[in-house]
Backbone as a chain_set.jsonl record, in Angstrom:
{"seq": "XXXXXXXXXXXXXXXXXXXXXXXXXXXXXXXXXXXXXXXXXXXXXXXXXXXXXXXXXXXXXXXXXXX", "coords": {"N": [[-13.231, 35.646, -67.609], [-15.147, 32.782, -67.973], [-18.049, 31.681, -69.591], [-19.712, 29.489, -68.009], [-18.388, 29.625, -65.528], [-19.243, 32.609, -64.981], [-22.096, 31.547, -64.69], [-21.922, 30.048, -62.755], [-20.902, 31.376, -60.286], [-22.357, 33.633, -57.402], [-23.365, 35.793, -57.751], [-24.124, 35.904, -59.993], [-26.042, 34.046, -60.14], [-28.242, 35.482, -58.895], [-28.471, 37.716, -60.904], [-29.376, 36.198, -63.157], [-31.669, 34.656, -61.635], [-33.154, 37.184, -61.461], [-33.524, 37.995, -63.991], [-34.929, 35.958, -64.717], [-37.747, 36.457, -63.536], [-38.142, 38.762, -64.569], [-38.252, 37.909, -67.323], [-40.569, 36.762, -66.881], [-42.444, 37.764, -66.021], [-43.051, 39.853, -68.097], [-43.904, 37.715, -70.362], [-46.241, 37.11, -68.689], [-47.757, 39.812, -69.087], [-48.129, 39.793, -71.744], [-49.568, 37.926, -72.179], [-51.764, 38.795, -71.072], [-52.562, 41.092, -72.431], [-53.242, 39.803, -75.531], [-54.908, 38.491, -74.375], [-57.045, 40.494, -73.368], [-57.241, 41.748, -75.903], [-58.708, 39.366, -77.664], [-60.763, 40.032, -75.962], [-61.839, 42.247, -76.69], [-61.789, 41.945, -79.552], [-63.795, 39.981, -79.293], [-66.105, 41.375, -78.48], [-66.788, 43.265, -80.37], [-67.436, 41.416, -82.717], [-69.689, 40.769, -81.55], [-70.821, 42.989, -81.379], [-71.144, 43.827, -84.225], [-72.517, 41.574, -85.314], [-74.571, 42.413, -83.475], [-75.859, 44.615, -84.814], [-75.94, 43.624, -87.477], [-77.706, 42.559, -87.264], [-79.65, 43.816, -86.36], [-80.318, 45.495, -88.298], [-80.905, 43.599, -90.837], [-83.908, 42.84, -89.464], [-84.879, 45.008, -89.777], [-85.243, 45.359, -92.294], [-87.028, 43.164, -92.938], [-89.367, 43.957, -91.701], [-89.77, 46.446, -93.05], [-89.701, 44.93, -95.496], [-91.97, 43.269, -94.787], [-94.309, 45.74, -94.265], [-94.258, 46.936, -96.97], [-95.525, 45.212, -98.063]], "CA": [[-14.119, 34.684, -66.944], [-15.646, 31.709, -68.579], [-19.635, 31.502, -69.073], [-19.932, 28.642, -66.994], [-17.584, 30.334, -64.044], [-20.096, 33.5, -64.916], [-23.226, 31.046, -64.498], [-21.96, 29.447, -61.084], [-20.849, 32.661, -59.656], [-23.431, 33.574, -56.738], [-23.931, 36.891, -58.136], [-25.096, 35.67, -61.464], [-26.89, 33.484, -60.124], [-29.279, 35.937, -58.552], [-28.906, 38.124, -61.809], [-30.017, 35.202, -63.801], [-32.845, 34.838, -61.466], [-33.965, 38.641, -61.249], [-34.028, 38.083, -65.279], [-35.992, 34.977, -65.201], [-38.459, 36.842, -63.528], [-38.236, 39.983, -65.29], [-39.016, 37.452, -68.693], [-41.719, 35.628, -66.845], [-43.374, 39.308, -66.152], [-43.238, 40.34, -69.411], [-44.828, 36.703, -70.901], [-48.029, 37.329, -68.168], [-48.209, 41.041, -69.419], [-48.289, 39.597, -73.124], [-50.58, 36.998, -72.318], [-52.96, 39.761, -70.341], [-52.614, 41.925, -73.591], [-53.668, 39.397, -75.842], [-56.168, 38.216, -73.703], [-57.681, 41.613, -73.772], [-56.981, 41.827, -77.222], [-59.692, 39.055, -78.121], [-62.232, 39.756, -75.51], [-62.448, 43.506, -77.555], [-62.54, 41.608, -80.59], [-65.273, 39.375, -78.96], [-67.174, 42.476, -78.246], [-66.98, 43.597, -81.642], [-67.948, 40.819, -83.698], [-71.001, 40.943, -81.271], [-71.794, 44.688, -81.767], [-71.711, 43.574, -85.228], [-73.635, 40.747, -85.713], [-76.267, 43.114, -83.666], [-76.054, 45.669, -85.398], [-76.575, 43.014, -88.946], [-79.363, 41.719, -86.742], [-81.029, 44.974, -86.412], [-80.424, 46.012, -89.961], [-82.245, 42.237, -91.043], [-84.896, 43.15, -89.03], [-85.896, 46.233, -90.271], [-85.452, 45.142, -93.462], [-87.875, 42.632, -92.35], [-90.426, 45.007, -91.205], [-89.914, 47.542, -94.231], [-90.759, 44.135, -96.994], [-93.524, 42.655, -94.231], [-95.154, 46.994, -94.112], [-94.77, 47.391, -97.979], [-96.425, 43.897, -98.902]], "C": [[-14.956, 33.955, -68.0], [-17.591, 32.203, -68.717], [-20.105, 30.649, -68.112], [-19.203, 29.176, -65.575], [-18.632, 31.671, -64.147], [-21.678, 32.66, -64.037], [-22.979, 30.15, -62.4], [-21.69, 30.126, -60.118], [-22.517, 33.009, -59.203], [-24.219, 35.328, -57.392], [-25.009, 36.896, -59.297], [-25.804, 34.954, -61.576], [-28.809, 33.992, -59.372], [-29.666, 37.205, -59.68], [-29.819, 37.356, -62.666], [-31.772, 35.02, -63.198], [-34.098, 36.215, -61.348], [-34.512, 38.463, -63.359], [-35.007, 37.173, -66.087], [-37.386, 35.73, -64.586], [-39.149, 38.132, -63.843], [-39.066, 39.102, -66.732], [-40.621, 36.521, -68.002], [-43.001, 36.722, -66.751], [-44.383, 39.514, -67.35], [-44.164, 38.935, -70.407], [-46.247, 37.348, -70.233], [-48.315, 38.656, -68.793], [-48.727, 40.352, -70.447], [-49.822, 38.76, -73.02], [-51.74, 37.806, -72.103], [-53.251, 40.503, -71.708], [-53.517, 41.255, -74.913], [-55.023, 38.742, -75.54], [-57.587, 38.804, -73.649], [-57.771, 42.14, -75.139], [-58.645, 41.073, -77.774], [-60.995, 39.01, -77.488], [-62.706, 41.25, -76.303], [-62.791, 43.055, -78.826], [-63.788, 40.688, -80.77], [-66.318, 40.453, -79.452], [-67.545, 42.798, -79.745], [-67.67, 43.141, -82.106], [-69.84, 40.716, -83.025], [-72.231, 41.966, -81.836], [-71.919, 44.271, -83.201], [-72.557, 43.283, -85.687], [-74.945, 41.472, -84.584], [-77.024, 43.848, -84.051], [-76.394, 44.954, -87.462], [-77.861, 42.556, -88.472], [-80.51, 42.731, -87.185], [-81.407, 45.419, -87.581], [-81.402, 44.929, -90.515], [-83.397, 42.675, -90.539], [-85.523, 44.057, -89.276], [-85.977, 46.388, -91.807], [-86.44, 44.039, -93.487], [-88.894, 42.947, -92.452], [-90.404, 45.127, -92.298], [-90.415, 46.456, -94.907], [-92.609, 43.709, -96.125], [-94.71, 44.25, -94.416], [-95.133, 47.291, -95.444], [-95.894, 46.161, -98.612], [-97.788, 44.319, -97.666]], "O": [[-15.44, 34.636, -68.904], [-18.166, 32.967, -67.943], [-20.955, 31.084, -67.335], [-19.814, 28.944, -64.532], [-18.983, 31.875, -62.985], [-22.197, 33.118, -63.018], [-23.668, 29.911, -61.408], [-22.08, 29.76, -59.009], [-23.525, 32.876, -59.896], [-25.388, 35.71, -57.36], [-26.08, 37.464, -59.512], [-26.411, 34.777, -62.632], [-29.89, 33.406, -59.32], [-30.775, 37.735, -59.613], [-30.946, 37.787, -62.906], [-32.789, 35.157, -63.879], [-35.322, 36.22, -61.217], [-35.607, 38.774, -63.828], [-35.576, 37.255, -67.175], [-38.32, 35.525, -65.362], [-40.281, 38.507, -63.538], [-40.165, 39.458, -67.157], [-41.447, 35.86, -68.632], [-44.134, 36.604, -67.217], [-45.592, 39.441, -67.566], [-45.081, 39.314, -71.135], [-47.129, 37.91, -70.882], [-49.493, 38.632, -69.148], [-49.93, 40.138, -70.293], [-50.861, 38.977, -73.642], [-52.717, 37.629, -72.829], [-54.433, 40.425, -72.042], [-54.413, 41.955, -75.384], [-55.964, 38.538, -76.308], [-58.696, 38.281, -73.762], [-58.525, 43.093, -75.333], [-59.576, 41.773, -78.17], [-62.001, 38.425, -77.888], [-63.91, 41.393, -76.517], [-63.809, 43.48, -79.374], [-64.531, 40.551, -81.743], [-67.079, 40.44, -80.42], [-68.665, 42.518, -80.172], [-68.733, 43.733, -82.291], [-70.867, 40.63, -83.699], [-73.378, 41.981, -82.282], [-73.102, 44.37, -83.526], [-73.37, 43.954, -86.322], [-76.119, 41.156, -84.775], [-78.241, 43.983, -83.923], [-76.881, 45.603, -88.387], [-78.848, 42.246, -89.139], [-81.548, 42.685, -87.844], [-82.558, 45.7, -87.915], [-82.587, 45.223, -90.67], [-84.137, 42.998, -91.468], [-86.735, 44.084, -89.061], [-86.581, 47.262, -92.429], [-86.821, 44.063, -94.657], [-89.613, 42.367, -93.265], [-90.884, 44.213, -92.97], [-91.616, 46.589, -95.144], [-93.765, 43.787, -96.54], [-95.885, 43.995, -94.68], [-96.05, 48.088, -95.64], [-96.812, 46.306, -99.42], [-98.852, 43.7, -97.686]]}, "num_chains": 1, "name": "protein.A"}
């Protein structure tokens, strides 16, 4: 059997579609993954920069309480 006699065949035409939505799955997972990916690295760079904040700040304090 041909690819094209495979592709117009009714069978393969509902394989074809079980696999388009098997790959369209797997894209939204990816996308969800990544998605979640940079809202943790959001978080991060936050906890960071509050955690450089707080450090500044008490380095802050400590020169403003020795002067």
């Amino acid at each position: 059997m041909s690819f094209l006699n495979l592709i117009v065949d009714a069978k393969t035409k509902t394989k074809l579609y079980y696999f388009k939505e098997i790959a369209m799955k797997l894209i939204e997972n990816t996308v969800q993954v990544f998605e979640k990916l940079q809202q943790m690295l959001c978080l991060g760079n936050l906890t960071k920069h509050k955690k450089y904040q707080t450090l500044a700040l008490e380095v802050v304090k400590g020169q403003i309480q020795i002067q």
